[in-house]
NUZAVEX-540345 format. One record per residue (C-alpha): residue in three letters; y, x, z; residue number from 1; chain. Coordinates in steps of 0.05 Angstrom, whole numbers, plus 5000, padded with zeros to 4 digits. Each point is the difference from the previous one (the first is absolute). Example, Ala and Ser with C-alpha at 12.3 -4.5 7.8 and 13.67 -1.06 7.14 Angstrom:
BEGIN
torfi,c2,c1,c3,balo,kolke
ALA,4910,5246,5156,1,A
SER,5069,5027,4987,2,A
***
This chain:
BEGIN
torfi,c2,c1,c3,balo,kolke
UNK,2500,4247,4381,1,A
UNK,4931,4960,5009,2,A
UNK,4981,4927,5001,3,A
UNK,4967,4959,5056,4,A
UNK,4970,4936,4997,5,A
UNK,5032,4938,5039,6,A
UNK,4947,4962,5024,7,A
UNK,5034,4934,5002,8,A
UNK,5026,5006,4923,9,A
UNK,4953,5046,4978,10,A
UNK,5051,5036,4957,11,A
UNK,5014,5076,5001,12,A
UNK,5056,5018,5039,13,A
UNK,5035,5070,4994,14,A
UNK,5003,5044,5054,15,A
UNK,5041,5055,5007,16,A
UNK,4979,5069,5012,17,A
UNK,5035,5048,5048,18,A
UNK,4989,5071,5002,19,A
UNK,4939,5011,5050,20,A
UNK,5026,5039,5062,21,A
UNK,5047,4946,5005,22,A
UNK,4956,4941,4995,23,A
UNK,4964,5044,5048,24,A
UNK,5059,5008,5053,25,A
UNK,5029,4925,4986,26,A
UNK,4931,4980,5019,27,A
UNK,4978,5051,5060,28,A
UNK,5070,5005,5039,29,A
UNK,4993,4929,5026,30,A
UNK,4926,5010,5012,31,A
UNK,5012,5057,5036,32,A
UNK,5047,4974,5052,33,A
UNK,4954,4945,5019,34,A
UNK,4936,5043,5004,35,A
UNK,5041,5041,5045,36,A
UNK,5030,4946,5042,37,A
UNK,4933,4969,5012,38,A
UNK,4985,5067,5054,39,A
UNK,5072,5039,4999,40,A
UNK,5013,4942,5063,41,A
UNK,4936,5029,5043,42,A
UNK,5028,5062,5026,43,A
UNK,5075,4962,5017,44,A
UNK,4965,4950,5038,45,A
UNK,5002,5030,5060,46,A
UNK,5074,5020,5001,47,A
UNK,5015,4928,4972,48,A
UNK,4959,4972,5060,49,A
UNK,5051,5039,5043,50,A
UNK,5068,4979,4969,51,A
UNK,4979,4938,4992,52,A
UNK,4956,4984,5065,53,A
UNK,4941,4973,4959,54,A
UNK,4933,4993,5026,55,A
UNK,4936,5026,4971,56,A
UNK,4988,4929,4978,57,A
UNK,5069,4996,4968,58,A
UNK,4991,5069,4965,59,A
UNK,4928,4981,4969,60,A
UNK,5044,4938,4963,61,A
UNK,5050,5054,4969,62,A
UNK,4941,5018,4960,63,A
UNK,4958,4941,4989,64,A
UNK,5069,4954,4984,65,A
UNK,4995,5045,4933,66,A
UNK,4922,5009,4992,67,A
UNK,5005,4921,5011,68,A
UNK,5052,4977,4957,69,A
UNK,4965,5063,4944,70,A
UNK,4928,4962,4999,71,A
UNK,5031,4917,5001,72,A
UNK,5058,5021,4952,73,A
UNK,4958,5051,4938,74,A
UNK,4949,4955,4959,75,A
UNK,5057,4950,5004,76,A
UNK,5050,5057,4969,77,A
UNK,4950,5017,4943,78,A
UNK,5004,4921,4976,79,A
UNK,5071,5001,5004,80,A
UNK,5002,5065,4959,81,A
UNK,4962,4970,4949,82,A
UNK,5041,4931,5000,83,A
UNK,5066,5028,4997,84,A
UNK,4992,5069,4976,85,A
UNK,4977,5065,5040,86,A
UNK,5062,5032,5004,87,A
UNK,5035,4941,5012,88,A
UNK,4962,4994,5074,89,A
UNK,4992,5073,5003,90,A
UNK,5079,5013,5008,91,A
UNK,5007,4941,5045,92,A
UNK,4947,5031,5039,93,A
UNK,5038,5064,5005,94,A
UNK,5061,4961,5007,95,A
UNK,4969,4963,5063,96,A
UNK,4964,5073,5024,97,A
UNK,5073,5034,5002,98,A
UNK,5033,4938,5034,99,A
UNK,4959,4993,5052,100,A
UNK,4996,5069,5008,101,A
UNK,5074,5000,5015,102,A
UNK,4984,4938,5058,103,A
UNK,4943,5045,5037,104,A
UNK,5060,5062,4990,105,A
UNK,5044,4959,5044,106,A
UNK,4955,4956,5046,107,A
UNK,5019,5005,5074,108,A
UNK,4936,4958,5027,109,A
UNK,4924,5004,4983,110,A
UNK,5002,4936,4974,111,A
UNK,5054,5017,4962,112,A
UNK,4960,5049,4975,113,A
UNK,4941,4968,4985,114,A
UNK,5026,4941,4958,115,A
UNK,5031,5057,4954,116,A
UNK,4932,5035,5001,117,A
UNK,4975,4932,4975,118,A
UNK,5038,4993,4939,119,A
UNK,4989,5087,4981,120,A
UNK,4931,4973,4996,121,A
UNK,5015,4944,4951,122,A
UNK,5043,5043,4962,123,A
UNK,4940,5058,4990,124,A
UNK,4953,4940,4986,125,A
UNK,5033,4994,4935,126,A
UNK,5014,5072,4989,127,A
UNK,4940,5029,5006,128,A
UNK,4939,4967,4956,129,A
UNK,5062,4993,4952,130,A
UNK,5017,5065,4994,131,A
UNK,4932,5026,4978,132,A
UNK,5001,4943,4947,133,A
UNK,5074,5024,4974,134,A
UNK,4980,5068,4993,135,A
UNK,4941,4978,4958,136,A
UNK,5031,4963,4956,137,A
UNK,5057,5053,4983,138,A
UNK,4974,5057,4984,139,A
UNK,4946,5017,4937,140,A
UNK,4916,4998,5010,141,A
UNK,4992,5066,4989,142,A
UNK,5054,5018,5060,143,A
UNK,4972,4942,5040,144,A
UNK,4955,5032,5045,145,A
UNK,5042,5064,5018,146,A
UNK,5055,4944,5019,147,A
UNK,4953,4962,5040,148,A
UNK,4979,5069,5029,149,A
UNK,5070,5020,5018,150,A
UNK,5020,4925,5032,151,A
UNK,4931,5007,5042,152,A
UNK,5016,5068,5021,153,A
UNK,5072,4986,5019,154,A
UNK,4978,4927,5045,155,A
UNK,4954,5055,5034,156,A
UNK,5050,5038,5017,157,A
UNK,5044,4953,5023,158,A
UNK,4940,4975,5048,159,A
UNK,4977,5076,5020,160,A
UNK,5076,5013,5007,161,A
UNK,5024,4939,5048,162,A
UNK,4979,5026,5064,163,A
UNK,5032,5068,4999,164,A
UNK,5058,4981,4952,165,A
UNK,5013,4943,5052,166,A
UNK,4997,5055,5058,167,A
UNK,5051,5043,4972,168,A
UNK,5052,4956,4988,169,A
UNK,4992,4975,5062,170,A
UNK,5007,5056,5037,171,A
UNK,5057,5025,4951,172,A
UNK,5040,4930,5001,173,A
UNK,4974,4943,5037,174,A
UNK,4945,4948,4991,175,A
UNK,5057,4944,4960,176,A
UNK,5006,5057,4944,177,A
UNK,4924,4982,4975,178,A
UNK,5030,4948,4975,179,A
UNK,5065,5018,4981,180,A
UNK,4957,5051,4951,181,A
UNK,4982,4942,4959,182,A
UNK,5070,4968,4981,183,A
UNK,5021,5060,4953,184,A
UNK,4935,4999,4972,185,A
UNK,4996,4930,4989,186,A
UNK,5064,5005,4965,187,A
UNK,4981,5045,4948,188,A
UNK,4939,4974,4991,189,A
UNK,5019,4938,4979,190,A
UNK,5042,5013,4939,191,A
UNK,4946,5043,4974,192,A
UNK,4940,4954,4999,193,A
UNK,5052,4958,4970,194,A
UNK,5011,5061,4949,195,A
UNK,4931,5018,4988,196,A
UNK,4953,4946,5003,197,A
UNK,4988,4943,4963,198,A
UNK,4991,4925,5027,199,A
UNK,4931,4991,4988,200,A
UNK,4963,4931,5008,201,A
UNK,4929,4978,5019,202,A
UNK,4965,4936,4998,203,A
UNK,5050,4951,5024,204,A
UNK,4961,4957,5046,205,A
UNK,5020,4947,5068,206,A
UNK,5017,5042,5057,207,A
UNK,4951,4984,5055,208,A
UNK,5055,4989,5060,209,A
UNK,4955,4970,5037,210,A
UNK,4947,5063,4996,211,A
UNK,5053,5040,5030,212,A
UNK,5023,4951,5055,213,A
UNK,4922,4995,5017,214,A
UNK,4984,5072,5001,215,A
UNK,5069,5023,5028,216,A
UNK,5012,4957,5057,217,A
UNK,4927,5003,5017,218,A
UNK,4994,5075,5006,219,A
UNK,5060,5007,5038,220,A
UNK,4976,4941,5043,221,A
UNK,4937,5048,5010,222,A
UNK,5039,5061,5019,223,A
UNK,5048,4968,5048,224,A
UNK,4943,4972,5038,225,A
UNK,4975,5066,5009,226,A
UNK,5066,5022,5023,227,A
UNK,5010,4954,5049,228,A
UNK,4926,4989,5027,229,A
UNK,5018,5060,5059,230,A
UNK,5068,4968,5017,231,A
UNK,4981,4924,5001,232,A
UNK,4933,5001,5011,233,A
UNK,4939,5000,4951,234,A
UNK,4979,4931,5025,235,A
UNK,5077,4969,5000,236,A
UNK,5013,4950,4951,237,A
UNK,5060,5039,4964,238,A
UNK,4938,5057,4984,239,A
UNK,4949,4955,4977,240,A
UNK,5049,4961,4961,241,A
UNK,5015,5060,4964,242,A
UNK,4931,5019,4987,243,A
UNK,4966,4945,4990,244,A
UNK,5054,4968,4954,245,A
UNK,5011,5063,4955,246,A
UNK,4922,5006,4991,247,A
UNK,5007,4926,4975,248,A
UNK,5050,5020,4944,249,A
UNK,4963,5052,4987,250,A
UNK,4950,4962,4988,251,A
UNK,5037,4954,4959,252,A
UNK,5031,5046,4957,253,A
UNK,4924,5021,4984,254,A
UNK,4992,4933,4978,255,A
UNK,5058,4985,4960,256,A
UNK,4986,5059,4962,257,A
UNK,4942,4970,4974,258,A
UNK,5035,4930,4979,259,A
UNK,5074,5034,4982,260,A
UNK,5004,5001,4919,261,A
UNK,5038,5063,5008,262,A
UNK,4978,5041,5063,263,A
UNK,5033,5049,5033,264,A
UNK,4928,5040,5013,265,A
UNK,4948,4975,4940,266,A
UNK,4946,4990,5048,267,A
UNK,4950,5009,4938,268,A
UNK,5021,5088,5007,269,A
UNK,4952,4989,5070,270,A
UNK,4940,4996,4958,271,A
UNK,5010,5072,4986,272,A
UNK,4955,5032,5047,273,A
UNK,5039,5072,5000,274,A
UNK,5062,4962,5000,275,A
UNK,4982,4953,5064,276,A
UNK,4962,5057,5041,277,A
UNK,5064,5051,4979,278,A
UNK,5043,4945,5020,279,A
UNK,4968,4991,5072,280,A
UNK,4999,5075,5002,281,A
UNK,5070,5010,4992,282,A
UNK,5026,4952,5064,283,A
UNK,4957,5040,5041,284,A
UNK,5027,5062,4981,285,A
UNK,5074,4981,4999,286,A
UNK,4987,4961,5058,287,A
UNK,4962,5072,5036,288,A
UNK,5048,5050,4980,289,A
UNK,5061,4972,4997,290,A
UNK,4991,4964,5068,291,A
UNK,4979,5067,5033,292,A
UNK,5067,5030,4959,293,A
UNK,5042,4963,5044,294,A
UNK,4970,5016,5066,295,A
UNK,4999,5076,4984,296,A
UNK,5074,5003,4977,297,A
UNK,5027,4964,5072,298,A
UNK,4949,5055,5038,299,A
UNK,5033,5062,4961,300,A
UNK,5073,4976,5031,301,A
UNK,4985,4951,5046,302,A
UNK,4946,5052,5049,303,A
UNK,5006,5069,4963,304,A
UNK,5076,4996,4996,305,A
UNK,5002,5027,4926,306,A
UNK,5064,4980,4958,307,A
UNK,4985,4953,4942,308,A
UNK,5009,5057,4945,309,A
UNK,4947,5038,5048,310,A
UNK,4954,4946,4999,311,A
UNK,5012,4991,4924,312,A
UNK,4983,5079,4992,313,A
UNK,4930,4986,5048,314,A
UNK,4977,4950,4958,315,A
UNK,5005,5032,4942,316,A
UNK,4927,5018,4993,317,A
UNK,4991,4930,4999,318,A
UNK,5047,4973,4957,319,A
UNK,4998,5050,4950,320,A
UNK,4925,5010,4990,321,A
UNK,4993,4943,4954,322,A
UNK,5048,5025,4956,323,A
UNK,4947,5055,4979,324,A
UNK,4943,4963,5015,325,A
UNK,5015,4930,4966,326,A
UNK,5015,5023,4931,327,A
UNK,4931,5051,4998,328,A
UNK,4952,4945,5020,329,A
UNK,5034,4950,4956,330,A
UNK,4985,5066,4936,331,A
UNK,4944,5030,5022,332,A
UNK,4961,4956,5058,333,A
UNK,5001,4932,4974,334,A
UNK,4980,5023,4920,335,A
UNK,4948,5037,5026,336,A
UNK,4971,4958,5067,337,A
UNK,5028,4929,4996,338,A
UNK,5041,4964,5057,339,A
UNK,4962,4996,5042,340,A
UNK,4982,5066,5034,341,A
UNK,5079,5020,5004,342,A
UNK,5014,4940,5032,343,A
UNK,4941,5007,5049,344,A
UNK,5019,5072,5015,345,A
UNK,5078,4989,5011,346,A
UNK,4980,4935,5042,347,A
UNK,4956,5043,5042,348,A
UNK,5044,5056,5016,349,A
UNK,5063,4959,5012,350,A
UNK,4950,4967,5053,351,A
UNK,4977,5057,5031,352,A
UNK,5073,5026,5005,353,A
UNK,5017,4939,5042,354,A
UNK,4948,5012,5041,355,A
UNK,5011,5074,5011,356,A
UNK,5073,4980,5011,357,A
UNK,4984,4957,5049,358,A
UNK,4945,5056,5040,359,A
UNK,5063,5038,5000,360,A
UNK,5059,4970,5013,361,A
UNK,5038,5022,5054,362,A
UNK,5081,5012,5026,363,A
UNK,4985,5085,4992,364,A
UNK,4958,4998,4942,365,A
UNK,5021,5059,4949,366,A
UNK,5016,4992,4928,367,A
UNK,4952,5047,4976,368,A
UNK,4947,4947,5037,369,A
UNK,5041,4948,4965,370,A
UNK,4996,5037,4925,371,A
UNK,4924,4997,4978,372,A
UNK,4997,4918,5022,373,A
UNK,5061,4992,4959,374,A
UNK,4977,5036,4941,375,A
UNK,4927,4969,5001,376,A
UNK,5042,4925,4995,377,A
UNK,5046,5019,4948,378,A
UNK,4934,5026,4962,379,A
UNK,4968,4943,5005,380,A
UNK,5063,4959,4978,381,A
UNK,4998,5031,4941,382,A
UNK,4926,4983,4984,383,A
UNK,5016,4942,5007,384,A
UNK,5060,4988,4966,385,A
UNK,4990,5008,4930,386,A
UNK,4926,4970,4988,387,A
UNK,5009,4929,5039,388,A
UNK,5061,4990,4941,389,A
UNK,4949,5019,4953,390,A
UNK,4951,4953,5035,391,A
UNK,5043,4943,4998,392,A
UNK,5006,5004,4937,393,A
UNK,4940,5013,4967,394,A
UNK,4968,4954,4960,395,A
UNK,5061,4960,4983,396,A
UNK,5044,4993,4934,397,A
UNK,5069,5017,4990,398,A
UNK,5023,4927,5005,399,A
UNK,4967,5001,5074,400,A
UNK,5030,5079,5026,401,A
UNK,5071,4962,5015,402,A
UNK,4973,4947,5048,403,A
UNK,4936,5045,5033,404,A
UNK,5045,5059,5018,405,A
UNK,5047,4951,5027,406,A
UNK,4950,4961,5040,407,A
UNK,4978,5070,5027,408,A
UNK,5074,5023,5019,409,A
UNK,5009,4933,5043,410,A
UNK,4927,5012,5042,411,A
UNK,5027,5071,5006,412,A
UNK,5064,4969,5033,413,A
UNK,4964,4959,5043,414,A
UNK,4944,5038,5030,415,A
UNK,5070,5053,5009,416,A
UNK,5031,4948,5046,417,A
UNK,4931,4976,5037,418,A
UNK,4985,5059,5014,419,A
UNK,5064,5017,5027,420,A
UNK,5006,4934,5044,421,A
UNK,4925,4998,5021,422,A
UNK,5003,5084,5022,423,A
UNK,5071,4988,5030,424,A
UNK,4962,4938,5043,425,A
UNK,4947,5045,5020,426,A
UNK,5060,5055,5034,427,A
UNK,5035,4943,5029,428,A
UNK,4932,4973,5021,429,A
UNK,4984,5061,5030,430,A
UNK,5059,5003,5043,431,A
UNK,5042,5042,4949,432,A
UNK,5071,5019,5011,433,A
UNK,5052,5041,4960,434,A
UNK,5007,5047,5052,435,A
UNK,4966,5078,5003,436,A
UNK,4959,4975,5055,437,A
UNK,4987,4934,4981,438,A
UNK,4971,5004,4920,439,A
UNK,4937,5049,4995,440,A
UNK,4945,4964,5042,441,A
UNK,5022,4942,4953,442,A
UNK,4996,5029,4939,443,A
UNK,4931,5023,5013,444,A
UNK,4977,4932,4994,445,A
UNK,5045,4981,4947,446,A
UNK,4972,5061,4949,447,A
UNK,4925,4985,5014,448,A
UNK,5016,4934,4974,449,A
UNK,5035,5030,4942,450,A
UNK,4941,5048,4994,451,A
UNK,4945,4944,5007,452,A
UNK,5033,4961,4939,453,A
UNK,5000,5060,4959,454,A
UNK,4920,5015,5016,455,A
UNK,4994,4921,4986,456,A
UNK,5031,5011,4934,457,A
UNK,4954,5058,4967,458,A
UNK,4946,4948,5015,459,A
UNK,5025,4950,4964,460,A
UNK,5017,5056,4945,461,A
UNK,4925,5012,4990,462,A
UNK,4987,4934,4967,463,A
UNK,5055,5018,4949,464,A
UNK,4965,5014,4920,465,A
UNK,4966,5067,5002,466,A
UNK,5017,5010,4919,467,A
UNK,5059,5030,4981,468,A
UNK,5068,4956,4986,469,A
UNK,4995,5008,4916,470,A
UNK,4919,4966,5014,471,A
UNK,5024,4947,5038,472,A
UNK,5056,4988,4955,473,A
UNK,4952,4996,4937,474,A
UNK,4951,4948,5042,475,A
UNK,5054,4954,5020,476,A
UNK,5027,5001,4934,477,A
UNK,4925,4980,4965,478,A
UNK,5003,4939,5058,479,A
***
């Protein structure tokens, strides 16, 4: 048993202990499932696209409905988990997960499909910053950091894992059972965060609904736009009415920030120079890779006619690298070199992989021409992993870590679904079909764009702070 402090009554409140492998599982399980979701979808989507007659536009809002709803939904989850006690919104978000998990399991339309998409990404809004936080605060300091260790290493696997795990059980069942997968486990999940965590609270502040109406109606507004600009026109009113309104609430969220007595994003953290440049960093990577993701997995199975779990197996290179890269140049690189050289070098690769990619790219090319571009992007994923976390943070107090690593997560989400909506407008642009005959002399296009955003991003890593993270910390800390 310890003691925590409530920060509304200031009193010490007991908090139970559990044993630490389960505060460790009660914590990760959930985690887990929604790391995974956020890619096991990418190697269904084609077969969805077939029993389901979606377009390529339609199949690019089965993954940014949860990247979406993940960005407007987590800084809002954090406040609510310290209002009305982590766990409390933690199991509803798990509750939520599972539920709507169950919806996608038995949706007969894309739309269908999409709405229920939607809500998994409120749910994992609120599971996982939570779940880090939980795990914190139930286990000792001195086994802190191996549990932290051990919930990082698992939400790595459950990203490295998506793809292939995704493949298989598509090939092995069908694509509904993806989601199916996550009803049992949200079912046992939930009784044992119940079990083994305590309800911890934070400061109990005004929840900033209007923050997240601003930022999550405007980003969509964005995306959609994007979406639609091939279809209706880039000139037609429906498009610019998108645009130009969602850059407007952007906008004003931005401002309200500044004037909201509670904020959603403390626009104060932006004086951070490694925690602004990181920041910027970070959309164009997501938005780079993850856009360039998509348009690989559809040529695998769309052009090469390789089964999802093949195409899982393929991309292993890439989606496995960073589990052996990430956690050596978060031990050895960063101590040693700072942020900003691991970053630069993973940034650079990843670009030059694109770019190779899209030299390359044809209906007969090999996998053993496939394996060295593959490998070179997963390397460079994993410089890049680890230290822009540690750049985010640096230079920032304990009572700060909550709301910058959120702030980063939901910039991660976005530049994940611009990059998917602004690389799937380039295919489309490009006269891109989901056909074999119809998709590679689009995707060329659509990867050099990827590519170019990636090279645009190690130059904006080079103005990052060339000291090393515990420097910058100390300096901040003397301002």
């Amino acid at each position: 048993m310890t003691t925590t402090i409530d920060s509304q009554s200031n009193q010490k409140t007991p908090v139970r202990r559990s044993p630490t492998w389960l505060a460790i599982a009660a914590a990760s399980i959930p985690m887990f499932m929604a790391t995974l979701d956020n890619l096991v979808v990418t190697n269904a989507l084609p077969k969805i696209g077939m029993d389901l007659h979606a377009s390529i536009a339609d199949l690019q809002w089965v993954m940014n409905a949860y990247a979406l709803a993940f960005a407007s939904f987590i800084l809002f989850a954090v406040a609510l988990g310290d209002r009305f006690g982590r766990r409390t919104v933690f199991a509803i978000g798990v509750l939520v997960f599972t539920l709507a998990s169950f919806g996608a399991a038995i949706a007969d339309s894309t739309s269908v499909l999409i709405l229920f998409r939607a809500i998994q990404g409120v749910g994992a809004a609120a599971m996982m910053p939570l779940s880090l936080t939980l795990l914190a605060d139930s286990v000792s300091e001195r086994m802190r950091p191996a549990a932290i260790g051990i919930w990082g290493g698992i939400s790595g696997l459950g990203v490295a894992l998506g793809p292939l795990i995704g493949g298989a059980i598509v090939q092995g069942w069908n694509w509904q059972a993806i989601f199916w997968l996550n009803v049992p486990v949200g079912i046992i999940a939930l009784p044992l965060l119940l079990i083994a965590l305590p309800n911890t609270f934070g400061e109990k502040v005004k929840a900033d609904i209007l923050g997240v109406l601003l930022v999550g109606i405007g980003v969509y507004a964005l995306v959609n736009g994007i979406v639609r600009g091939n279809d209706a026109g880039w000139d037609s009113f429906e498009v610019l009415l998108s645009l130009i309104g969602g850059g407007a609430l952007v906008l004003g969220f931005i401002w309200w920030q500044t004037r909201a007595s509670a904020p959603l994003l403390p626009m104060r953290l932006f004086r951070n120079r490694s925690f602004s440049v990181a920041n910027i960093v970070s959309v164009a990577f997501t938005f780079g890779i993850f856009g360039s993701v998509f348009i690989l997995i559809q040529f695998l199975q769309v052009v090469q006619g390789y089964n999802a779990l093949e195409a899982g197996v393929i991309t292993m290179p890439w989606t496995l690298a960073p589990m052996v890269i990430a956690p050596l140049a978060g031990s050895l690189i960063v101590p040693r070199f700072g942020t900003r050289l691991p970053i630069l070098v993973g940034l650079i690769f990843q670009s030059v992989a694109m770019f190779w990619m899209a030299l390359i790219v044809r209906a007969d090319t090999s996998v053993p021409t496939l394996i060295p571009i593959l490998l070179l992007a997963g390397v460079g994923m994993g410089l890049v992993f680890a230290p822009i976390s540690t750049a985010v943070l640096a230079g920032f107090g304990l009572e700060d870590n909550a709301k910058a690593s959120g702030t980063s997560s939901t910039l991660r989400e976005i530049g994940i679904a611009l990059g998917i909506a602004v690389l799937t407008a380039v295919f489309i642009g490009a006269g891109g079909t989901l056909t074999p005959t119809g998709y590679v002399h689009a995707a060329i296009p659509a990867l050099v764009v990827g590519g170019s955003v990636l090279a645009l991003g190690a130059i904006l890593a080079l103005f990052l702070p060339v000291g090393l993270p515990e420097a910058q910390s100390s300096s901040a800390q003397k301002n």
